[in-house]
Structure formats: structure tokens, C-alpha cells
VOTORLO-916850 format. One record per residue (C-alpha): residue in one letter; x negated, y negated, z negated; residue number from 0. Coordinates in Angstrom, 2 decimals. Each point is the difference from the previous one (the first is absolute). Layout:
# residues N
(A,(X,Y,Z),NUM)
...
# end
This chain:
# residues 433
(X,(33.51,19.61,2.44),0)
(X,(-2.12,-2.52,1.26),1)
(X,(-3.79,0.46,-1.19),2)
(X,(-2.11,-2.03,-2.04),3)
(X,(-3.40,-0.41,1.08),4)
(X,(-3.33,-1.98,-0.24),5)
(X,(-1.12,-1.73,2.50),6)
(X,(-3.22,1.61,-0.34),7)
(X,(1.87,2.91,1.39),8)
(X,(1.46,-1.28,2.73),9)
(X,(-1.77,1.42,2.84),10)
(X,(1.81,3.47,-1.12),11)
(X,(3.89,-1.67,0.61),12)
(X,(-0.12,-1.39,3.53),13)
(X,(3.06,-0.09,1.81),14)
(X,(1.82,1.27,-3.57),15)
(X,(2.16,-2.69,-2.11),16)
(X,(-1.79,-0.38,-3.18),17)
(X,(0.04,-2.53,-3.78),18)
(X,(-2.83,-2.54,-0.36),19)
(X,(0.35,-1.52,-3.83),20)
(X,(-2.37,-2.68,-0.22),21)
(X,(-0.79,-3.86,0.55),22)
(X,(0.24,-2.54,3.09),23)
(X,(-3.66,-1.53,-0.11),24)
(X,(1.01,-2.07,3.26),25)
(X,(2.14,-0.86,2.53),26)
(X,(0.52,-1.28,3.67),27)
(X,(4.02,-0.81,1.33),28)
(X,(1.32,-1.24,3.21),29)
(X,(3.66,-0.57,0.35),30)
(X,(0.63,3.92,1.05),31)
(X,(-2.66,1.73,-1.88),32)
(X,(-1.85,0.39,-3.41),33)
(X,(-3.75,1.04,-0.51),34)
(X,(0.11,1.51,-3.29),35)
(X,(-4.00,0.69,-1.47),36)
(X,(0.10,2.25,-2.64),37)
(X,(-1.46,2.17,-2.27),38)
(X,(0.48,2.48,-2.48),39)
(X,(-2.94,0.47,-2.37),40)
(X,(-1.76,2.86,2.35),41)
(X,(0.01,-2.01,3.81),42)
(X,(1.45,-2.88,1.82),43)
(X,(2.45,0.00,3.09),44)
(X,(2.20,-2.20,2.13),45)
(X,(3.75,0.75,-0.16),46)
(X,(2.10,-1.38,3.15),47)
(X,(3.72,-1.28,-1.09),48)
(X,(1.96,-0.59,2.79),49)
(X,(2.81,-2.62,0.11),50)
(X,(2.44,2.33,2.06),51)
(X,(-0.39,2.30,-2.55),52)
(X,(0.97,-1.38,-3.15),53)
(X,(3.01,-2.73,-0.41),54)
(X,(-0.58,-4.03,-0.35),55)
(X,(-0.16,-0.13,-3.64),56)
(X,(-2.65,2.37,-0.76),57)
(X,(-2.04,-1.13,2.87),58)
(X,(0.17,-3.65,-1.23),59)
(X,(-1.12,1.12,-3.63),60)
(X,(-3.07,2.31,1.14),61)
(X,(-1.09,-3.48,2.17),62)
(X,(0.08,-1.65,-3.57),63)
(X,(-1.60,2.33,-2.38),64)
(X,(-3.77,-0.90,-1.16),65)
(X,(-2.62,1.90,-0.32),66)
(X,(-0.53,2.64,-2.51),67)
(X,(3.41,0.84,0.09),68)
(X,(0.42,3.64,-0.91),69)
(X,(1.92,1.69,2.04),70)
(X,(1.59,3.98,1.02),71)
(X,(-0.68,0.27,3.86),72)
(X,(1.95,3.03,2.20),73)
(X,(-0.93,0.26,3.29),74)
(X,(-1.59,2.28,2.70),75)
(X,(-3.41,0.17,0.36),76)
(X,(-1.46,-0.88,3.66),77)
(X,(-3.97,0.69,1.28),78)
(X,(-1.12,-3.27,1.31),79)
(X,(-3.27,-0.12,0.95),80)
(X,(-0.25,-4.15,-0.16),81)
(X,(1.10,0.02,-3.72),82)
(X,(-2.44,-0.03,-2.66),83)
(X,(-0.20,3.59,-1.10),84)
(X,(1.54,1.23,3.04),85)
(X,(3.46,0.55,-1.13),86)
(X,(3.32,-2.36,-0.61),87)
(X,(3.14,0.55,-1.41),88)
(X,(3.81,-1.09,1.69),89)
(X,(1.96,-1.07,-2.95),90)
(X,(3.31,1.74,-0.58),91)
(X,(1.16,-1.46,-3.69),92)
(X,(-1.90,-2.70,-2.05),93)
(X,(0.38,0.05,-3.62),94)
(X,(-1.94,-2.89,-1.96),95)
(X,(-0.85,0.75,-3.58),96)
(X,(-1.14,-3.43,-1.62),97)
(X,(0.06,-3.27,2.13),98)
(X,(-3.06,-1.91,-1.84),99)
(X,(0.87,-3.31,-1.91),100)
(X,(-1.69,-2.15,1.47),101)
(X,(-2.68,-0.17,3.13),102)
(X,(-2.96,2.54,-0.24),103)
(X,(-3.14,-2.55,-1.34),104)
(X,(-2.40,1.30,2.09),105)
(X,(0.64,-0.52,3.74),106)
(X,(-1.77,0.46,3.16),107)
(X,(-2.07,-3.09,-0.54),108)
(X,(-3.57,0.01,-1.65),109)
(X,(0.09,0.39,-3.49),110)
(X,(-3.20,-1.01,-2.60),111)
(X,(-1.29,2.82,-2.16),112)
(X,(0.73,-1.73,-3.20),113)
(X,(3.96,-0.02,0.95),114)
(X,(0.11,3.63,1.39),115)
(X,(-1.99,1.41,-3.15),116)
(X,(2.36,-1.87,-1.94),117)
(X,(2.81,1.71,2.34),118)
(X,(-1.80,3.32,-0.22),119)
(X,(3.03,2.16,-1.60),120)
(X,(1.63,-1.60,4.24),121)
(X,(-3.47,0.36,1.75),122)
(X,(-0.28,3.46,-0.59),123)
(X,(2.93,0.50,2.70),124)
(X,(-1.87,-1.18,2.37),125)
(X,(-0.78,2.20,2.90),126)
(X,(-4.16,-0.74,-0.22),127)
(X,(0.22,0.47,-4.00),128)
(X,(2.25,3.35,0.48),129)
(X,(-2.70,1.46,2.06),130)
(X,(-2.38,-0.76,-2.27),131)
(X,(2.15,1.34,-2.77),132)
(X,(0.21,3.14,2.43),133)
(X,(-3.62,0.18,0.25),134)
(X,(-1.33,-0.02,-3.54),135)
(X,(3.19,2.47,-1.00),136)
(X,(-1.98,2.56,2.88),137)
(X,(-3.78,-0.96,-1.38),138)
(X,(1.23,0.80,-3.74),139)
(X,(1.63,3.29,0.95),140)
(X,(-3.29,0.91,2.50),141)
(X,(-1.62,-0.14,-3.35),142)
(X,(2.22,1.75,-2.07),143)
(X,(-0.35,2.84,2.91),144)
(X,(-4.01,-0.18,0.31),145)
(X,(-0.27,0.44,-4.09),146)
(X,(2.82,2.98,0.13),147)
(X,(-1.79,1.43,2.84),148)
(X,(-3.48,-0.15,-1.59),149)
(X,(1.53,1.75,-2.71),150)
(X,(-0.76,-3.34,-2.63),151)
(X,(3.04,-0.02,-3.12),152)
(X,(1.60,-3.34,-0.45),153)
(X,(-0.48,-1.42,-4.01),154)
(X,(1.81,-3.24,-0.69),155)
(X,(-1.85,-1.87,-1.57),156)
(X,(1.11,-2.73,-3.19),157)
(X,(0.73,-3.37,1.73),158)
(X,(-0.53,-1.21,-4.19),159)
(X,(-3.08,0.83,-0.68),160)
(X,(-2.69,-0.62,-3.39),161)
(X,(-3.01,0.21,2.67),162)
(X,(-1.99,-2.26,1.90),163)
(X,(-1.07,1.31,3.54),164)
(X,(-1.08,-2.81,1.48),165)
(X,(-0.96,-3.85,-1.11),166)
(X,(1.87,-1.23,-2.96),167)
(X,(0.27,-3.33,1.20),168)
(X,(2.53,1.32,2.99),169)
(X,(2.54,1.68,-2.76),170)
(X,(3.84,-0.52,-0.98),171)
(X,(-0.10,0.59,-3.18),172)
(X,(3.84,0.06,-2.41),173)
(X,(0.16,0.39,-3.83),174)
(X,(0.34,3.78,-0.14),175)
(X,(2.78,0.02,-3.10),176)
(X,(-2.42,0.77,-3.14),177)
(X,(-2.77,1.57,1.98),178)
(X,(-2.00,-3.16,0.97),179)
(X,(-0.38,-0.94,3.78),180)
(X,(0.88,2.35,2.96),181)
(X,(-0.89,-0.69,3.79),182)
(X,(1.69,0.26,3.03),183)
(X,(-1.80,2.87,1.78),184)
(X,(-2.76,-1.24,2.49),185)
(X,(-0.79,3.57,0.90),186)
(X,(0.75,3.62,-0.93),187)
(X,(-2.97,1.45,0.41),188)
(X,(-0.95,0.07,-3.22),189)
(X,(3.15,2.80,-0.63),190)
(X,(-1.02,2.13,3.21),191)
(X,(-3.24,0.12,-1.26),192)
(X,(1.54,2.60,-3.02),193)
(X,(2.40,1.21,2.71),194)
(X,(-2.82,1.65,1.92),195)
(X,(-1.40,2.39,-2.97),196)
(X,(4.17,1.51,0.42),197)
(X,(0.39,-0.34,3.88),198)
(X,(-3.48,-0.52,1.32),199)
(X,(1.76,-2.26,2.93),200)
(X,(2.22,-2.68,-1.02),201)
(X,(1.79,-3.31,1.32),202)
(X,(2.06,-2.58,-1.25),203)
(X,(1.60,-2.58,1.75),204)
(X,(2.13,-2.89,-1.44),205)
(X,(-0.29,-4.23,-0.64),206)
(X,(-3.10,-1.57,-1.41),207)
(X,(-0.34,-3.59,-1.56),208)
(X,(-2.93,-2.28,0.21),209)
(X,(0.34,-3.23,-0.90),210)
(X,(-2.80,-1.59,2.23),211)
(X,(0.80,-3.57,0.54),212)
(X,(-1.09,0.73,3.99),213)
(X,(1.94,-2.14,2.72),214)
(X,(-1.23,2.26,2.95),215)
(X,(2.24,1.50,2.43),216)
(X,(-1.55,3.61,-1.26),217)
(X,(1.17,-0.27,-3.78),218)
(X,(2.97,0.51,-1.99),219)
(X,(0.72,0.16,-3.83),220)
(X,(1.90,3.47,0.60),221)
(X,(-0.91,2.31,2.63),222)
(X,(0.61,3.66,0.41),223)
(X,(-3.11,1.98,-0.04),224)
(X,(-0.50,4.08,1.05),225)
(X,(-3.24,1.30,-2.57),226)
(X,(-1.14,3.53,0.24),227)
(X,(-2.57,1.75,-2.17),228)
(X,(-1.95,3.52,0.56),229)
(X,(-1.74,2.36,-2.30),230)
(X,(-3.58,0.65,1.14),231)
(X,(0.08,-2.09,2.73),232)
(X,(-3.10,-2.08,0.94),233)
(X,(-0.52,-3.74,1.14),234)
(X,(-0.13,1.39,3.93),235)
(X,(2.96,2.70,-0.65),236)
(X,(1.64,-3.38,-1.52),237)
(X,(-0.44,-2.10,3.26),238)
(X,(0.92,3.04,2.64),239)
(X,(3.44,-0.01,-1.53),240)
(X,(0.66,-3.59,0.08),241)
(X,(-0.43,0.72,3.85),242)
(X,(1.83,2.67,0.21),243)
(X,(2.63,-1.31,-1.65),244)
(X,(-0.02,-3.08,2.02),245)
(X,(0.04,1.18,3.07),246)
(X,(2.78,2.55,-0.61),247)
(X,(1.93,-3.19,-1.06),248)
(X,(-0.56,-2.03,2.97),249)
(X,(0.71,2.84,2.45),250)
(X,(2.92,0.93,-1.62),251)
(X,(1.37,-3.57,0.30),252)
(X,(-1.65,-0.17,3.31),253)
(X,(2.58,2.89,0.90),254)
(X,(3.08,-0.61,-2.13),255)
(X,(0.11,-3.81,0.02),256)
(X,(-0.49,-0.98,3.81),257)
(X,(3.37,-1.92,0.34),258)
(X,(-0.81,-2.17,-2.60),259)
(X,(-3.48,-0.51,0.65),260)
(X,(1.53,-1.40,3.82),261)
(X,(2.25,-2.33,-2.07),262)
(X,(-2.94,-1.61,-1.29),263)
(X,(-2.12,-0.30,2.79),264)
(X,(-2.62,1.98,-1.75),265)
(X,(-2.69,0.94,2.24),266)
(X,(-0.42,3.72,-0.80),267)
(X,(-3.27,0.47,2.03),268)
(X,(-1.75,-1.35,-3.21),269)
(X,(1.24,2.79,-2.10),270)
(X,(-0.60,2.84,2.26),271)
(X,(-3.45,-0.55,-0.66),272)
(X,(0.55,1.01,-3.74),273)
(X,(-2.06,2.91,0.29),274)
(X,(-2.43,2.32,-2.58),275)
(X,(-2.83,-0.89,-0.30),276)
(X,(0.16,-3.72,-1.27),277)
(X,(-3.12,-1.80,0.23),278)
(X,(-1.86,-0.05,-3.62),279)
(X,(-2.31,-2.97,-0.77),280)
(X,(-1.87,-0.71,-3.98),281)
(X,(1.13,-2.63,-1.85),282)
(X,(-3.93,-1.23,0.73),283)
(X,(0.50,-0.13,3.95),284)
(X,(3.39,-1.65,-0.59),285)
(X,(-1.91,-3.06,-1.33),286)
(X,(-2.54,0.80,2.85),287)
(X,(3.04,-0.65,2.39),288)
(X,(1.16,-3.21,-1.68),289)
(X,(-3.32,-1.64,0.40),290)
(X,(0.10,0.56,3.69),291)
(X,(3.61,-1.55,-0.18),292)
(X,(-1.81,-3.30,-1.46),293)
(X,(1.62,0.73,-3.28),294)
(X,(-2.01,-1.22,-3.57),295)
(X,(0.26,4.03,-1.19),296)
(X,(-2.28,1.44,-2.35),297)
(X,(-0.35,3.50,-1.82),298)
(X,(2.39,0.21,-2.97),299)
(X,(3.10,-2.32,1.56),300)
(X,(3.19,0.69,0.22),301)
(X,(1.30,0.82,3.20),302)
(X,(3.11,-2.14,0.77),303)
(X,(2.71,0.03,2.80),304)
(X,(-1.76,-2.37,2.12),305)
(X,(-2.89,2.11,0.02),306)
(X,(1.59,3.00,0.19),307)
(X,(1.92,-1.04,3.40),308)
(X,(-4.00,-0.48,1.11),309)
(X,(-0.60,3.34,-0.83),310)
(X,(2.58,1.33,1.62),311)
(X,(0.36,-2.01,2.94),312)
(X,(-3.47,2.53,1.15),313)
(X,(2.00,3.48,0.02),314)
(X,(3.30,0.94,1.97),315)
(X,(1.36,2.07,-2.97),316)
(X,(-0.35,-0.57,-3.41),317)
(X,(-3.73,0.02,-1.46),318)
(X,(-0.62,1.50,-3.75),319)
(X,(-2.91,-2.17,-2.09),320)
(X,(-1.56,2.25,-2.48),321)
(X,(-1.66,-0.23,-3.21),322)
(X,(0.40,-3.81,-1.17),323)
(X,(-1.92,-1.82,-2.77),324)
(X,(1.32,1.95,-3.64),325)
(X,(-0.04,-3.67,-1.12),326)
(X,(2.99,-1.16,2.34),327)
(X,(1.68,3.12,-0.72),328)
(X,(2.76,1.97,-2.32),329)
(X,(-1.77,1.51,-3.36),330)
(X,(1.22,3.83,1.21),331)
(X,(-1.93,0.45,3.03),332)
(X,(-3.00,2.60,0.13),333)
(X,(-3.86,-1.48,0.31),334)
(X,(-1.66,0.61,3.30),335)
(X,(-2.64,2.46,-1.08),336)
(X,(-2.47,-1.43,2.92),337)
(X,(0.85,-3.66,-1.47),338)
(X,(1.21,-0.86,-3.28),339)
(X,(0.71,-3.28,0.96),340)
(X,(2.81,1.45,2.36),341)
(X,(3.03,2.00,-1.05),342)
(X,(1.44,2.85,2.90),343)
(X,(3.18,-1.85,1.44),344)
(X,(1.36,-1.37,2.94),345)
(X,(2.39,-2.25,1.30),346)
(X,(1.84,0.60,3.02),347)
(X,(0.27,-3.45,2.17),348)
(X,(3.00,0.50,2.97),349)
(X,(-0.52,-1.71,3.64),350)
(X,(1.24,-3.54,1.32),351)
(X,(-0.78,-1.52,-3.27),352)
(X,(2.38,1.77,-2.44),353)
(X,(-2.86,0.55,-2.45),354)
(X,(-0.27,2.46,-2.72),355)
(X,(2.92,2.76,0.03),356)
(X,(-2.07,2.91,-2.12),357)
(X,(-1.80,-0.51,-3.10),358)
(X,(-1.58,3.52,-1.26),359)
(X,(-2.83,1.27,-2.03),360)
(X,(-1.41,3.21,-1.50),361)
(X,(0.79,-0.90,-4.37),362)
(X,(-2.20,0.60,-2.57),363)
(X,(0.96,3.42,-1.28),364)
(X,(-3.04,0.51,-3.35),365)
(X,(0.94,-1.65,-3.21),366)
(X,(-3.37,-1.57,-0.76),367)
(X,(-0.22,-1.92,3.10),368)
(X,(3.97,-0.91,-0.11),369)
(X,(-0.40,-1.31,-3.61),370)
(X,(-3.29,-2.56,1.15),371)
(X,(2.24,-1.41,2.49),372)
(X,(3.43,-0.46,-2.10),373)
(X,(-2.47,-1.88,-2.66),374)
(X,(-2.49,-1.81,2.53),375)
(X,(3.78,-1.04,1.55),376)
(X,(1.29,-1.62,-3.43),377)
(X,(2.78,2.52,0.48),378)
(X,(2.01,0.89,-3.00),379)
(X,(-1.14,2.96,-0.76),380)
(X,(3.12,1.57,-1.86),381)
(X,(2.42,-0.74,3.10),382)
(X,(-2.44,2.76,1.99),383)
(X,(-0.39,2.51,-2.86),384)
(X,(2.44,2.12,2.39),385)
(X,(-1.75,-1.09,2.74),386)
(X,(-3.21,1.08,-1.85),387)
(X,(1.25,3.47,-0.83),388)
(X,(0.36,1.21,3.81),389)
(X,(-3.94,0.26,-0.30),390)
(X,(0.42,2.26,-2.67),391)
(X,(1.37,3.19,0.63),392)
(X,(-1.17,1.01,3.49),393)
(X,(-0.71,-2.73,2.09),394)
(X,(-1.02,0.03,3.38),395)
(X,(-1.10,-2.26,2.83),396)
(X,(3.20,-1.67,1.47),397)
(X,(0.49,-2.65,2.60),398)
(X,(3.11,-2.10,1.12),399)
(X,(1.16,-3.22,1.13),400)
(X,(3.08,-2.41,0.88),401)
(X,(1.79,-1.16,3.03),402)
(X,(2.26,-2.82,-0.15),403)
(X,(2.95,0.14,2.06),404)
(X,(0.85,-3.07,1.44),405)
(X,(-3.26,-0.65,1.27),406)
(X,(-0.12,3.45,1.80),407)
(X,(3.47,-1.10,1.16),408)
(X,(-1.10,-3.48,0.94),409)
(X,(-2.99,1.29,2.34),410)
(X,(2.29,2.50,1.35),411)
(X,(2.64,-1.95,0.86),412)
(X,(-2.44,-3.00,1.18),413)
(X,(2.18,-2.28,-1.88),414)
(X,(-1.87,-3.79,-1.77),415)
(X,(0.65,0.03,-3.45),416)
(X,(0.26,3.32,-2.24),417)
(X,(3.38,-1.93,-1.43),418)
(X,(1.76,1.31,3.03),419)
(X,(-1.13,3.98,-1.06),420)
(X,(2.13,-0.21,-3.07),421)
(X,(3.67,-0.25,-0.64),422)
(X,(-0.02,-2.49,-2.75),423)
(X,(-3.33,-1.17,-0.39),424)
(X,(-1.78,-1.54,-3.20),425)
(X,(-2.27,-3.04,-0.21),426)
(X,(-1.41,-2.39,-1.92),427)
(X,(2.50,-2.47,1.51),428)
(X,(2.89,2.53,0.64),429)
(X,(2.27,1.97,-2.19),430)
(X,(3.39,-0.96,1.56),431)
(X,(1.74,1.44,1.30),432)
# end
């Protein structure tokens, strides 16, 4: 019996007759032989039908088929060194599945972004869009492996959630049956935060909503983000594991991801200089650096994505700013002790412009101090009474932060626009398909 296999595989069958189920992406014919592109989900491969081989009918019906037929290919597999891959397969039997209805709508001509977003459910065949598909399926699981590793438990966290943990004004909020308002979650720190006092090292990872009207090619309305929290750890403990974790991440997919990172053209010399330890500048010589740049930056501001591709634009691996204004900041984060116009966090800008991929802090772990800043934050008070009640049984310092995924993805992957990191992505314009 003839084996299926994947084409991922292949390399393992050469010179043996094997079963390729998958989908004709492309094709080239002359009068006495087909070019058959194809691919199966795991790799892509020419397959060479001969016209000796096979009688007049069939031959005349594989000329006519369109693309993304799926199809059931047997045929010995051949090492070709001129093939892309370096292997090809001599068709024996040809067995189509579905013949589409009518002509694939994206061709080989240039297609706008607003037609292949609104095409994404086709786009995502593509061979570019598969690879990047590839990659962020190897980041998440380099994650998953660096938490397991580092001995961190995974908590899900609610996606509906009572809580605020960041600005109000960026919520989805529903009518929560007879319980008032509910929110689509925006973080779940708030839950590892308990989590720790059980596990002492937790994660969660999972979607996120934020309903920022942004237009930039660095926001969406539903992201995936990885958050991890630690018991005891301190604001410099805090940043050496957002390092560590990112440069396990980037090696890994430095190592496991190679053949898709060619398929991009990404040039991989930028990420092998993703090494511990990243440069560390204050929030204070941030604004120091944006001067320089000619920008109108002054103590207290916000630091955007315009100025953060400034910032970044200086270092050839990501750079961590520390200790930003409390003022411009989330309610939960610990006073500097040396400043208490500062709070001890950090956000973690990547390379080539990509901007802010880590956003961490060490929280506010003694009821007093967490109470002033729920109140001097107009926060509702009875939505955090849980939140409150960590602080009183045996609290302890703690530190964590957040990493969204699709930026980390984007950078990695060197791709424009952080739409391309996700498989269906949400924004303020898009929720089809």
C-alpha cells in the first residue's frame, strides 16, 4: 500500500512511490508536460505529469483545472537539486478532490490591501502569509517552552472580567445579564497577581481587547498577549526575565523557523544580535534623546510610536526605558522610592522601528498605598475589593509584565503592518471576514 505522506517529509521517501493529499497553488503546461505547484498544509513541491504517461483525456482535464483545486497526488519522489526544496515528484495517478467554481480571486497580479483583507479567509493560503502563519505558531510555542522550562504554571485568566486594568476609555463593555456592565479583558494581570500567593510563578496567555480608536500599523482592537507575574520578584529581577525570555524566543525561532524566515526575505543578521544584556535607558534620558532628535519632548509626555522608533533606531537590539512618569502610567505600579514622581517599570522598544513589544512593572503589593491610587484614579472601588484583598493576607513584593504577540511576531518576521501577524485580525475598520 502506497504511503501517505507530508510533504514536509519528503526528503525521507526519495526514489520510493508515495500519496501527496493537498492543493495545486499553481501551474505551468506545455503540450507534453504539466508543472503541478502544490502544497499540503506542512511544505510546497513541484509534481511533474508526463503526457506519455497518462491517456488524452486526463491530460486535457489537468491542463484545465484552476487553481486551488484539491487534489490526491501518487507519484515517486525524485532529489532535484534545481527545484525549490530540492526534491520533485513523477506523477503516477492524479486524483482531484474539488475543481473550484469559479476562478481563484486573487491572482498573480498586485492586489490592494483593502481587497486582500477583505479576502483574508483566501490570503491566508498564500505562500508569504503561510510562513508567517508558520512563524508566529513557532514564537507562541518558544514561549510556552521558556515558561514550562522556567518552571512558571499557566492560569487562564477570565476574558469577562468586572475589573479595570488599564484606561477605561479603551474598554468593550456588554450588559452583563442582571449584574451591571462587564468588560472585555484588557489584561489578566490583575488574576495572576492572586495566582502568585498559590504558585509563586505564573503566566497566562490568551486575547485582549482595547478599543483604542488608533489607525497605526502597530495597533489592533484584539491582540494576543503572553503576561507573567512572580512572587518576590523586584523591578530589576522583573526586567532580566523579559530578556531572558526574549531572547530564548528569538533563538528558538532563529533555529526552528529558518525556511520560512528565507521565504520572506527576512534579513536574519538583525536578530542574531538579540543578545542579554539589552541596553537600559530612564524614562528622563529618553526625553534627553528626543531633544537631540529635534523633537518638542518634555518630562511627563507620553512616549508615542514615532518617538519610540527614535529611541530605538540608537540600539541594535531592543532597549528597555525604565521608570516613567506615575502620572502617564497604570494605577498598580510600585513608587520609585528614589522618586515619587516615577513608578519602577519599563517598556521594552524592539529594533527597525517595531516599537514597544514589553510593557512590565514591579505592582503595588501594601494595601494603604494600593487604596490612594484606586481612589486618586476615580476607580470604582467595589470592582477591586478582590483586587484589594491580595494585600491582605501575606503580601509580598511582585513584579510582571505583558508581551503582545503580534508585535513580537511582526519584528521577527520583519513584516509592515502587525495585521499580517494575526490570522484574522481586528480593527477599528475591520471585522469581516
Amino acid at each position: 500500500m502506497i504511503k501517505w505522506v507530508y510533504i514536509e517529509d519528503i526528503s525521507k521517501y526519495v526514489d520510493q512511490e508515495v500519496t501527496i493529499k493537498g492543493w495545486m497553488y499553481n501551474k505551468r503546461s506545455s503540450s507534453k508536460i504539466h508543472f503541478l505547484q502544490l502544497r499540503d498544509g506542512t511544505g510546497f513541491i513541484q509534481a511533474i505529469m508526463e503526457k506519455e504517461r497518462f491517456d488524452d483525456e486526463l491530460f486535457k482535464k489537468v491542463k484545465k483545472l484552476k487553481i486551488e483545486t484539491s487534489m490526491i497526488i501518487t507519484g515517486r519522489v525524485r532529489k532535484e537539486d534545481r527545484a525549490p526544496g530540492g526534491y520533485e515528484i513523477d506523477v503516477t495517478s492524479i486524483e482531484t478532490v474539488q475543481e473550484p467554481i469559479e476562478d481563484y480571486p486573487i491572482s498573480k497580479k498586485e492586489h490592494g490591501v483593502d481587497f486582500l483583507m477583505e479576502h483574508r479567509h483566501l490570503w491566508i493560503r498564500s505562500k508569504k502569509q503561510w510562513a508567517i502563519m508558520k512563524i508566529r505558531n513557532e514564537v507562541v510555542k518558544a514561549i510556552r517552552d521558556f515558561f514550562y522550562e522556567s518552571k512558571f504554571v499557566l492560569i487562564d485568566s477570565p476574558i469577562l472580567t468586572g475589573s479595570i486594568g488599564e484606561s477605561a476609555g479603551n474598554l468593550f463593555d456588554i450588559d452583563y445579564f442582571d449584574l451591571g456592565k462587564a468588560y472585555l479583558s484588557q489584561t489578566g494581570q490583575l488574576y495572576l497577581e492572586a495566582a502568585i500567593q498559590s504558585f509563586g510563578k505564573v503566566y497566562c496567555f490568551g486575547p485582549t481587547f482595547r478599543a483604542e480608536k488608533s489607525k497605526t500599523r502597530r495597533h489592533l482592537t484584539e491582540f494576543w498577549m503572553v503576561e507573567a507575574e512572580v512572587a518576590y520578584y523586584r523591578h530589576k529581577d522583573n526586567m532580566k526575565l523579559q530578556e531572558e525570555l526574549v531572547v530564548y524566543t528569538v533563538n528558538r525561532t532563529l533555529k526552528n523557523a529558518q525556511p520560512y524566515l528565507e521565504i520572506l526575505g527576512r534579513d536574519t543578521t538583525k536578530l542574531l544580535t538579540v543578545k542579554t544584556p539589552f541596553p537600559r535607558i530612564s524614562y528622563s534620558e529618553a526625553i534627553d534623546i528626543l531633544k537631540e532628535a529635534g523633537k518638542d519632548a518634555k518630562w511627563g509626555d507620553d512616549i508615542g510610536g514615532d518617538e519610540e522608533t527614535i529611541i530605538s533606531q540608537k540600539f541594535d537590539r531592543p532597549v528597555m526605558v525604565y521608570n516613567y512618569p506615575k502620572d502617564i502610567k497604570a494605577f498598580y505600579m510600585q513608587l520609585n522610592p528614589e522618586n515619587d514622581r516615577e513608578v519602577l517599570c519599563d517598556d521594552m522598544l524592539a529594533p527597525e522601528g517595531y516599537g514597544e513589544i514589553i510593557g512590565g512593572s514591579e505592582r503595588i503589593w501594601k494595601y494603604e498605598v494600593l487604596l490612594k491610587r484606586i481612589e486618586e484614579n476615580n476607580l470604582p472601588l467595589d470592582a477591586y475589593r478582590w483586587y484589594l484583598d491580595i494585600r491582605k493576607w501575606g503580601a509580598v513584593p511582585h513584579s510582571g509584565f505583558g508581551m503582545g504577540i503580534e508585535r513580537l511576531v511582526a519584528w521577527i518576521t520583519g513584516i509592515k503592518h502587525i495585521r499580517e501577524a494575526i490570522p484574522f485580525p481586528r480593527t477599528i475598520y475591520r471585522i469581516y471576514p
